[in-house]
C-alpha positions in Angstrom: 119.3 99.7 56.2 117.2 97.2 58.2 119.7 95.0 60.9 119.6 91.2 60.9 118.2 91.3 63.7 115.3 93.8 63.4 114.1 91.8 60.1 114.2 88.5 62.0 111.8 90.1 64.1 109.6 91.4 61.4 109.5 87.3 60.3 108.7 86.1 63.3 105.9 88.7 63.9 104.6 87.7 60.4 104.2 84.2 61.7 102.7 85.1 64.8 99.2 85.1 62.7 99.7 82.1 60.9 100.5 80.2 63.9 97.7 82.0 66.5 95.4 80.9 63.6 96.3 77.5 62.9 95.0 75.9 65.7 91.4 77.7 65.6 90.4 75.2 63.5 89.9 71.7 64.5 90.5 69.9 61.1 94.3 68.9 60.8 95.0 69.5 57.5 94.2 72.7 57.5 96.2 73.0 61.1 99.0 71.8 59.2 99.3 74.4 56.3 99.2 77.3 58.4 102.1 75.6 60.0 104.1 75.2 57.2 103.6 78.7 56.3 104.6 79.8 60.1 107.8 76.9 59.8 109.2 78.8 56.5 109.1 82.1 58.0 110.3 81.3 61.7 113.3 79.2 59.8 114.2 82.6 57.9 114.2 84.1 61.3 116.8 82.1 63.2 119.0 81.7 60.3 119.1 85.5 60.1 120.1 85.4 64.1 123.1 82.7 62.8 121.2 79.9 64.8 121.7 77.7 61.8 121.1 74.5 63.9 117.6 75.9 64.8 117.0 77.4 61.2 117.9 73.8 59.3 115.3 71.8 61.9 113.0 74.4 61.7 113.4 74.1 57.4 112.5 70.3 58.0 109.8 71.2 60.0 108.4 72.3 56.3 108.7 68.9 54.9 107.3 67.4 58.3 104.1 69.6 57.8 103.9 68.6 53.7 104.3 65.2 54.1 101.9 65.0 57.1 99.6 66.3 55.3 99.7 63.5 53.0 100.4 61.1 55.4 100.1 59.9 59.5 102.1 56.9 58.6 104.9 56.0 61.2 107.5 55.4 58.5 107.4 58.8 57.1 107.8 60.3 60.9 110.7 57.9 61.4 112.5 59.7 58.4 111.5 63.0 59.2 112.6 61.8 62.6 115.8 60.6 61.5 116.6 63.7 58.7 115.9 65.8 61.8 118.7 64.2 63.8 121.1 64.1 60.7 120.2 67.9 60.4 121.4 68.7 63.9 124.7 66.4 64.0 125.6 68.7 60.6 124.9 71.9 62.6 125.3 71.3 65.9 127.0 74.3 67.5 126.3 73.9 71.3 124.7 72.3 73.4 121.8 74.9 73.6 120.9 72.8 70.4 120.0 69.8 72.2 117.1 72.1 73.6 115.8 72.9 70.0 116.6 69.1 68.5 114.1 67.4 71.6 112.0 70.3 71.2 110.9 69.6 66.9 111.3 65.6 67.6 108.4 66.2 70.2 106.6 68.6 67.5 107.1 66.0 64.9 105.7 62.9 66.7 102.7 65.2 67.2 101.8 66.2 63.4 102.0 62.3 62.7 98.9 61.4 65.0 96.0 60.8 63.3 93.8 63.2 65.8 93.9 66.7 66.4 93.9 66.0 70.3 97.2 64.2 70.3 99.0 66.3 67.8 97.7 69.2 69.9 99.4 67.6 73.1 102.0 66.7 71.8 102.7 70.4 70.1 102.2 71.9 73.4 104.9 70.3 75.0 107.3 70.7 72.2 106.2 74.4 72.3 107.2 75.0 75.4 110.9 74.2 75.3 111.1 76.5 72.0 109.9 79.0 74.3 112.9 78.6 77.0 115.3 78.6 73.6 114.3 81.5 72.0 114.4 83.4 75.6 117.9 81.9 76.1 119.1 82.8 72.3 117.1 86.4 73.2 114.3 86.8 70.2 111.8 88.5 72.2 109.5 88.4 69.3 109.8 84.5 69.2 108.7 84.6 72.6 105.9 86.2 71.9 105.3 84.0 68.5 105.6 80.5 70.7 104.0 82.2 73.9 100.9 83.0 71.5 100.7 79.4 69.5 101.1 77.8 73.0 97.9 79.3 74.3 96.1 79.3 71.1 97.0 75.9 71.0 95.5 75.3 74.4 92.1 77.6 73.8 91.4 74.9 70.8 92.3 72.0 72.8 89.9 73.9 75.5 87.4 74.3 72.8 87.0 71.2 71.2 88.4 68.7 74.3 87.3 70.1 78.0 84.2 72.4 77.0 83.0 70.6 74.0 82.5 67.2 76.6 80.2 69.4 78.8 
């Protein structure tokens, strides 16, 4: 029988391609749905390490990506904002979570702009403090996941931003 663990793992590894892929392209919406594919399977993953705090934000994260799809309007990030923060208080377990909360408010704010470039910046910064959590909560495979959509995230932002202005 497969451990907890080992299966989170697989997950994760799963939406390692869904994530390295998403930002290769430089049209939003189609960032977006790889993301929500990548959000569903990384929220099975923490909840299957009992890090129910990160595995509820990260289940919003799906209804951030759907309805910013939709929508770059500022009242709809305020709510996902503000289910976010409801999400956390229900959950919280330590103050570790505090890491992950700022981490998907910052990711958030970023699939509301109305450009690639900012929701790419944005992303990038929220990314890397999921990195330092999922080294703390020790997913190695996480690591790898956030360590990958980071610098994916950066090659497109080099692609379309820095080499496409020379």
């Amino acid at each position: 029988m497969m451990s907890a663990f080992l299966a989170s793992q697989i997950l994760v590894g799963i939406a390692f391609l869904t994530d390295f892929v998403s930002f290769q392209f430089k049209d939003r919406k189609k960032i977006l749905l790889f993301l929500c594919v990548s959000a569903a399977l990384i929220s099975a993953h923490y909840f299957l390490l009992g890090r129910n705090t990160a595995g509820l934000l990260v289940s919003i994260s799906i209804l951030r990506f759907v309805t910013s799809y939709f929508s770059t309007r500022k009242v709809w990030m305020f709510s996902i904002l503000g289910v976010t923060l409801l999400g956390f208080v229900y959950t919280y377990a330590s103050s570790l979570s505090f890491l992950i909360l700022i981490a998907l408010m910052l990711i958030t704010i970023g699939a509301f702009q109305k450009e690639d470039k900012y929701l790419r910046i944005l992303m990038m910064g929220g990314t890397i403090l999921v990195i330092v959590y999922n080294a703390i909560i020790f997913s190695p495979m996480a690591v790898l996941l956030e360590g990958s959509f980071f610098v994916s995230n950066l090659i497109g932002y080099y692609r379309f931003y820095i080499r496409g202005k020379n």
